[in-house]
N, C-alpha and C positions, 0 to 999 in steps of 0.2 A: 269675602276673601277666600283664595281655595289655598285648605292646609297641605301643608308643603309635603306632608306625609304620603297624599292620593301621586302625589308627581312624579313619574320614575326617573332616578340619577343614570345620568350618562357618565358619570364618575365612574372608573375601573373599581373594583373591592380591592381594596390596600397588601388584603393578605394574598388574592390570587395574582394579583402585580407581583409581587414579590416572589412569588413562585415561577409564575412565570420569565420576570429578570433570572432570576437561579438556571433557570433549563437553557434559554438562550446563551448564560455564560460556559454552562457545563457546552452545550453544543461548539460553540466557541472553542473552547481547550482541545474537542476531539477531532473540530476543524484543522486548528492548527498541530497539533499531535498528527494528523494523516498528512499535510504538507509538508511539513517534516521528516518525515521518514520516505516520502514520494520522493524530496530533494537528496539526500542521502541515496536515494537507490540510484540515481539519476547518476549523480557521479558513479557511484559502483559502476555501473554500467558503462558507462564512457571507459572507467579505466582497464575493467574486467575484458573487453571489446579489446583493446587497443591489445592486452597482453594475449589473448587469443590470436589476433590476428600474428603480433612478431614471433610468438610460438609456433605457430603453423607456417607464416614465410621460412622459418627455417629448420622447420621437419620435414619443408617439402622442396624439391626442386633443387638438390644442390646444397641445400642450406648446412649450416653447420652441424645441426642434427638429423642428417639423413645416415642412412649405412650405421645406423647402431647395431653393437652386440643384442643378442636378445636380452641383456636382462636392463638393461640400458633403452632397450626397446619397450618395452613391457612397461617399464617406469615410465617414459615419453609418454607412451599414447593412454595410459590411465590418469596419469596429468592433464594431458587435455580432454581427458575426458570430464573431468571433473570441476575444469576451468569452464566446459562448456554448460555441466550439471549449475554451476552457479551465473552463468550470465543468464540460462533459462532460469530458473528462481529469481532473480532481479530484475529481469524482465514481466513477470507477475504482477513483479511489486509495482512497477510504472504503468501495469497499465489499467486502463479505465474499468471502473466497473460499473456495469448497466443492467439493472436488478432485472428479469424480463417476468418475474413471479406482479401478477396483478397487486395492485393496492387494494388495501384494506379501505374500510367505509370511511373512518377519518386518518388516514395516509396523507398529508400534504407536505412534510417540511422537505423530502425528497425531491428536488424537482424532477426526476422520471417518474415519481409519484403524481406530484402536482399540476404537470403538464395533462392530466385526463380529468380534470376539476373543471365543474362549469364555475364560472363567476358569483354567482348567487348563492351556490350550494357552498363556495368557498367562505362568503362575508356569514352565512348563517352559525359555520359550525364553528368559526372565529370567534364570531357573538356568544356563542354559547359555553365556550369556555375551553373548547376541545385540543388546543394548542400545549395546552400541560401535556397530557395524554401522549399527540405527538411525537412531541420533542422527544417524552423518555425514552418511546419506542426508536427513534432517531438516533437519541445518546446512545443508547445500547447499540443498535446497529453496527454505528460508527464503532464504539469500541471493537467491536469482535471485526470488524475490515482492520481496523488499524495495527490490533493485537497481532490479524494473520499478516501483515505487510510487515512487522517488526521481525515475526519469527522466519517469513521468508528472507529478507536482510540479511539477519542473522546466518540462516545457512547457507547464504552465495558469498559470504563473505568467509568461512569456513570453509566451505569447498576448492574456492579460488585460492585460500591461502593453503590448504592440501595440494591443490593440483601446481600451484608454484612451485610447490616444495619438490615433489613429485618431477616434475621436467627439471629443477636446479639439480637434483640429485640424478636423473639420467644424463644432465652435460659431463656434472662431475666424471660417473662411469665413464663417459664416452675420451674426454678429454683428460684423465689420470688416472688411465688404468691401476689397477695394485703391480706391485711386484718389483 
């Protein structure tokens, strides 16, 4: 009989299972925390767009905000400037990012990382446990992309509601004067 002690287990070790389930759920959260906030910009964007655009059909051409006073002027078009400082910051936030800095020796959970893995080199350092590793490098990653997609949000969404404010307050001058 060969004691069972010589025979190596293809049983995972309980405790790197469990570390491992942990990093996948942490990655998990920072997955959906960065889809979250990509959907959120998304809209911004659609809505930040549209007011740009009926701002400028009517700062331009006729519209109802042409021929302002200067100071009425000056408010308009730092208005839109501001509307446009936040659709560019929103814009940021949607779009892709594609790391072009080379991968590390065990880099895979990235796929622009994973994608330059041969096959074999991949199942080894899987086998060997390197997937912890990984992911925390991944989970951090992810945080600080998500972190900067939040704070850009954050100021096209402040700049848009300045630059609103900004062109409501140049109609106002335009259409009731004081006096």
């Amino acid at each position: 009989m060969i004691p069972t002690a010589d025979i190596p287990s293809n049983r995972p070790d309980p405790a790197l299972a469990a570390v491992v389930d942990q990093a996948w759920r942490l990655h998990a959260v920072q997955s959906t925390m960065t889809q979250t906030v990509d959907c959120k910009a998304s809209t911004a964007l659609a809505i930040e767009s549209a007011a740009l655009a009926v701002v400028l059909s009517l700062a331009t051409n006729d519209g109802a905000l042409t021929g302002l006073a200067a100071p009425a002027c000056v408010l308009l078009w730092t208005g839109i400037a501001a509307l446009v400082a936040g659709a560019v910051a929103v814009g940021a936030v949607v779009r892709p990012r594609l790391r072009a800095r080379a991968a590390g020796d065990n880099d895979f959970v990235f796929f622009g990382h994973l994608r330059t893995w041969d096959a074999r080199d991949l199942v080894d350092e899987l086998a060997g446990g390197g997937i912890v590793d990984a992911l925390a490098r991944q989970a951090i990653a992810m945080a600080q992309v998500c972190w900067r997609k939040h704070r850009l949000l954050q100021h096209s969404l402040t700049l848009t509601a300045a630059g609103a404010a900004l062109v409501a307050a140049a109609a106002m001058l335009a259409h009731f004067p004081r006096g």
